[in-house]
C-alpha positions as CSV (number, residue, x, y, z in Angstrom):
1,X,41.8,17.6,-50.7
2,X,38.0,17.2,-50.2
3,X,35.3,18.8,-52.5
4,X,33.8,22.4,-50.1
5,X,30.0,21.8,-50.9
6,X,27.1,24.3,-49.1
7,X,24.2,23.0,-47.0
8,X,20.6,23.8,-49.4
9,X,18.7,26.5,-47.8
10,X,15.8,25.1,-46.1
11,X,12.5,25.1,-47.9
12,X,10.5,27.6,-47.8
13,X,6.4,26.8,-47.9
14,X,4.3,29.3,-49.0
15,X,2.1,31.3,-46.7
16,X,-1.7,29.0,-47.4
17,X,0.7,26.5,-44.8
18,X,1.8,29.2,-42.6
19,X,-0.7,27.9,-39.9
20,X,0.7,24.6,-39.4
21,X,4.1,26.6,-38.2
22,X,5.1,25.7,-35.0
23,X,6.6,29.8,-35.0
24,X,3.8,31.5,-36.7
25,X,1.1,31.8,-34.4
26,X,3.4,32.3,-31.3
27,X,5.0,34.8,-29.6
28,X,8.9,33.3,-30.0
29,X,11.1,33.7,-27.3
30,X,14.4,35.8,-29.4
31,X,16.6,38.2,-28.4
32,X,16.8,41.7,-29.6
33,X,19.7,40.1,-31.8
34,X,17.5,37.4,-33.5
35,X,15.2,40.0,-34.5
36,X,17.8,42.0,-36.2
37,X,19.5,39.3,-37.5
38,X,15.7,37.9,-39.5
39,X,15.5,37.8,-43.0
40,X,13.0,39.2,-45.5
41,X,12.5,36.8,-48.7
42,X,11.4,37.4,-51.9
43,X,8.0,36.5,-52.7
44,X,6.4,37.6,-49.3
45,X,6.4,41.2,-49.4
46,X,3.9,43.4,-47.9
47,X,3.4,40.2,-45.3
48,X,4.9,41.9,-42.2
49,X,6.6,38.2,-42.4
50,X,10.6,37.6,-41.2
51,X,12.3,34.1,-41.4
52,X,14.7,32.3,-39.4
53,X,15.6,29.6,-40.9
54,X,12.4,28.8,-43.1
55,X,10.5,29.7,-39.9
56,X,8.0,32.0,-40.8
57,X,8.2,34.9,-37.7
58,X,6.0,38.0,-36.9
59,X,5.1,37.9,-33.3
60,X,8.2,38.4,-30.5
61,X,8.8,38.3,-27.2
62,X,11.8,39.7,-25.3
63,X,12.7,40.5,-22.1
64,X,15.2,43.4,-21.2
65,X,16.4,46.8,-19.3
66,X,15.2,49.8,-20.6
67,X,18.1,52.4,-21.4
68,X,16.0,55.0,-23.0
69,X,12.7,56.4,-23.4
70,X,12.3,59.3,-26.7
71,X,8.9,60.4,-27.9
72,X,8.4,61.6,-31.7
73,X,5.8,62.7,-33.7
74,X,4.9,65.3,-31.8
75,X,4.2,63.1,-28.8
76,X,2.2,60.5,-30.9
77,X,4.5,57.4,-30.6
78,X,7.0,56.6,-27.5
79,X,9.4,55.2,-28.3
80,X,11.2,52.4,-25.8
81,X,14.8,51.1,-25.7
82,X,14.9,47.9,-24.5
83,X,18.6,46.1,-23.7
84,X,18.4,42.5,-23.6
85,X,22.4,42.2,-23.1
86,X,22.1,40.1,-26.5
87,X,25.0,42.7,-27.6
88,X,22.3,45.0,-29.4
89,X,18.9,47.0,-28.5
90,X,15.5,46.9,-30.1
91,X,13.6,49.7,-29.7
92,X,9.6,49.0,-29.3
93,X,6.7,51.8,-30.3
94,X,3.9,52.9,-28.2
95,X,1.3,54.5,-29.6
96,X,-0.8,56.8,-28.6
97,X,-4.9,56.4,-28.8
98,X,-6.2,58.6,-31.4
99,X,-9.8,59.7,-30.8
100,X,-12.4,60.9,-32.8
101,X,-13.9,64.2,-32.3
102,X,-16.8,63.3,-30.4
103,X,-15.7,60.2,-29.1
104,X,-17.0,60.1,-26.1
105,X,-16.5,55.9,-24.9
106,X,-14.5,55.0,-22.0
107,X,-10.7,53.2,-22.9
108,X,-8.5,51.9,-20.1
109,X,-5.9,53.9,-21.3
110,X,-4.6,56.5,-23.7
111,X,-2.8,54.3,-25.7
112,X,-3.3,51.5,-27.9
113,X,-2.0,48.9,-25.0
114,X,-4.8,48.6,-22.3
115,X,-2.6,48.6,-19.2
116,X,-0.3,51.1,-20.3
117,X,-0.7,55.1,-20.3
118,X,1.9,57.5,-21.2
119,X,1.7,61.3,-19.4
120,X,4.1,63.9,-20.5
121,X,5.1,66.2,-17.7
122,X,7.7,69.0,-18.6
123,X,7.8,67.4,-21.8
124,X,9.3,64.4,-20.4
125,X,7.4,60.7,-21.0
126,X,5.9,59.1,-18.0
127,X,5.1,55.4,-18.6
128,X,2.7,53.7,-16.2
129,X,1.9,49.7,-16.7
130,X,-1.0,50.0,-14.6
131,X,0.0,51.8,-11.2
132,X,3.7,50.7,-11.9
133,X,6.1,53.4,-13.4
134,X,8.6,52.3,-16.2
135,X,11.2,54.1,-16.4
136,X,15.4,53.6,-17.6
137,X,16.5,50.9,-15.4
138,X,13.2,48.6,-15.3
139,X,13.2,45.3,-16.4
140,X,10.2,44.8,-18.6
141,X,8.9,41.7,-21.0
142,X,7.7,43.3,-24.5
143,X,5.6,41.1,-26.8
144,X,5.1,42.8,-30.2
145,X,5.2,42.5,-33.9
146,X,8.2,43.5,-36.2
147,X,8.7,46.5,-38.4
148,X,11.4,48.3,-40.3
149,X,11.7,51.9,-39.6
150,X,14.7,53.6,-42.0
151,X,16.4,50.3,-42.3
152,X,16.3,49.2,-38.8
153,X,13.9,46.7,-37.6
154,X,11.8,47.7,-34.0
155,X,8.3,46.3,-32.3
156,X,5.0,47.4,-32.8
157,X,4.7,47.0,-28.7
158,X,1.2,45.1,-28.0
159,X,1.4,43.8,-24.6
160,X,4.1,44.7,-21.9
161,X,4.2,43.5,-18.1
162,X,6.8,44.6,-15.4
163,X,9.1,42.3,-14.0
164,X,10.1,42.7,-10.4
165,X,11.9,39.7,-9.5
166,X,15.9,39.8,-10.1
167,X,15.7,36.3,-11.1
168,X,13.6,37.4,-14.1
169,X,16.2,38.0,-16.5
170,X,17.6,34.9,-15.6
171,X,14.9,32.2,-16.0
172,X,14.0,34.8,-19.5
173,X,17.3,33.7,-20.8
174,X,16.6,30.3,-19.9
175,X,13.3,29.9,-22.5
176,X,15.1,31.4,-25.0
177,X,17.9,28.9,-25.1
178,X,15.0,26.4,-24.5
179,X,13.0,27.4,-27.4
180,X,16.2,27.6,-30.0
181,X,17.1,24.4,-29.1
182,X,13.8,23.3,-29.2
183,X,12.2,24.5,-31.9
184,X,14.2,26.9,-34.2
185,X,17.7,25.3,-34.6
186,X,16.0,22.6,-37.2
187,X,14.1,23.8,-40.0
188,X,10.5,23.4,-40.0
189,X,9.4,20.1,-42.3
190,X,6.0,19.7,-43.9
191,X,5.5,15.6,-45.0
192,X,3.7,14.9,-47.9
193,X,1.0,13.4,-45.9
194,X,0.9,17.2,-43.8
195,X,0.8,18.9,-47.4
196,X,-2.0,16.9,-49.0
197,X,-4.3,17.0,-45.9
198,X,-3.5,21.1,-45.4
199,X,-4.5,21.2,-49.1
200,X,-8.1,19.2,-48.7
201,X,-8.5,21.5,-45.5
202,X,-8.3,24.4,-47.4
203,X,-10.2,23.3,-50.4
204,X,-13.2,22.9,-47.9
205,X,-12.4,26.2,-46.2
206,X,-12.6,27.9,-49.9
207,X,-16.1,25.7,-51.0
208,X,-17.8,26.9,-47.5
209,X,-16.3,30.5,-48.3
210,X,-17.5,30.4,-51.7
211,X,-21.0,29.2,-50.3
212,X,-21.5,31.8,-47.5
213,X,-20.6,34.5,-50.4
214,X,-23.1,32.7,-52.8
215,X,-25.5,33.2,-49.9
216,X,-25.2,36.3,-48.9
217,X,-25.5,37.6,-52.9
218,X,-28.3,35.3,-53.0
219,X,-30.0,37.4,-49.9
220,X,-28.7,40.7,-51.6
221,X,-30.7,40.0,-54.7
222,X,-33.8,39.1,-53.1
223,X,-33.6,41.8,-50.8
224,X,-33.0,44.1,-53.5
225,X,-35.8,42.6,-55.9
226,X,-38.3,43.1,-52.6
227,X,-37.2,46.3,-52.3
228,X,-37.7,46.8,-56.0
229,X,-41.6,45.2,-56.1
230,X,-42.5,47.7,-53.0
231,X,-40.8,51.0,-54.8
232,X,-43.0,49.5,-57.9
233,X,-46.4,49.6,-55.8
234,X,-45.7,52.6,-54.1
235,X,-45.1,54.1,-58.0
236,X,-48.4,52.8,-58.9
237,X,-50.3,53.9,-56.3
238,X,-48.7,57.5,-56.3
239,X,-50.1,57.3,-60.1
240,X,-53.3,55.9,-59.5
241,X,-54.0,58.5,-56.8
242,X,-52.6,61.8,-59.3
243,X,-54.9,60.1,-61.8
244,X,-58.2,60.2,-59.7
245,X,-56.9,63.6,-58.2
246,X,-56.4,65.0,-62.0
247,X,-59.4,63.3,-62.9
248,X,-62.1,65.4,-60.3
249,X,-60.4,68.5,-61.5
250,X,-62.4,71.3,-63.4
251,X,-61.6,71.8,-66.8
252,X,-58.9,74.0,-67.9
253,X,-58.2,74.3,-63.7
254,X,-54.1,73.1,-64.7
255,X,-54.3,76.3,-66.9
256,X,-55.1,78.9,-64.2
257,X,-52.3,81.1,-63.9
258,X,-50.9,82.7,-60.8
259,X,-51.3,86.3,-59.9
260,X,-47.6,87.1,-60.6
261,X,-48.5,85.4,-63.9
């Protein structure tokens, strides 16, 4: 009988490497089932990061039917179910444009995606991607970044296009099996030679960093001390002036009292 043994999870690099990912600054091609399926790991917290694999993950794309459309918060996010037929939904957040009071600049919409405004009419959400309605039943492709909202993950929504052509889906389905196959069904290796170069790259970006900061307290400080000297004179020569003014006074003239007095 032979000896079970498990495969070693993949390593995971921390985040100063991220950049050399060939997942972190992309928007990966997964389905609404990859993203639910994405782990959090210990030790990157806080990082809005998800792994597959040791693929570091935070920006999505995914192409799908919507099957629902909710606002909440009184009317402040819409919220978008998108079915990708990947067995499960994802559901991606609008949100709407705050503005200030007094705000008075122009924005191409009144959310936070330029091409995509959201009307409520009866207390129903109308979605318009430019002049093209969105409604259940439209195919859309949803590029976003992941969060967790009560234990289930969704998509901040940051770019969205409509998708007319019924071959859409189709050819959609197509990069995603491309890209798994391509990229993210291997984990992502770093060579020593990768590591030690990344390192000296950073080690230049922190001196240059260091040195801008060094610089710019350097200008601080002597804009400071000038401001300093010319407070100084301006002292002086308020002095000097209440001096000769005090000096041409008549005698006793600071001890005049006033009528009420």
């Amino acid at each position: 009988m032979k000896a079970a043994y498990s495969v070693p999870a993949p390593r995971l690099y921390p985040a100063r490497y991220f950049d050399a990912s060939p997942t972190w600054n992309q928007w990966n091609r997964l389905t609404a089932a990859d993203v639910h399926a994405l782990r959090k790991e210990a030790g990157f917290e806080g990082q809005n990061v998800y792994f597959h694999l040791n693929h570091p993950i935070r920006f999505v794309r995914l192409v799908g039917v919507v099957v629902d459309i909710d606002q909440v918060a009184n009317g402040k996010y819409t919220l978008v179910t998108v079915d990708d037929g990947s067995s499960q939904c994802i559901i991606t957040k609008i949100v709407r444009r705050e503005l200030a009071k007094g705000d008075n600049a122009d924005y191409p919409s009144n959310t936070t995606i330029d091409n995509l405004d959201v009307h409520v009419v009866m207390g129903i959400p109308i979605i318009f991607v430019g002049s093209q309605r969105v409604d259940v039943g439209s195919l859309i492709k949803v590029k976003g970044t992941i969060s967790t909202f009560r234990g289930l993950r969704q998509l901040e929504l940051k770019r969205i296009f409509t998708m007319e052509d019924t071959n859409a889906e189709v050819q959609a389905w197509a990069e995603i099996a491309a890209y798994k196959r391509d990229v993210l069904s291997s984990p992502w290796s770093l060579s020593a030679a990768e590591i030690d170069a990344m390192d000296q790259k950073l080690r230049r970006e922190e001196r240059r960093e260091q040195s801008r900061a060094k610089k710019k307290r350097d200008y601080n400080a002597k804009h400071e001390q000038k401001r300093r000297r010319h407070l100084e004179k301006y002292e002086a020569k308020r002095l000097a002036e209440e001096k000769k003014f005090n000096a041409g006074a008549l005698e006793g003239s600071n001890n005049i009292l006033a009528p009420w007095n």
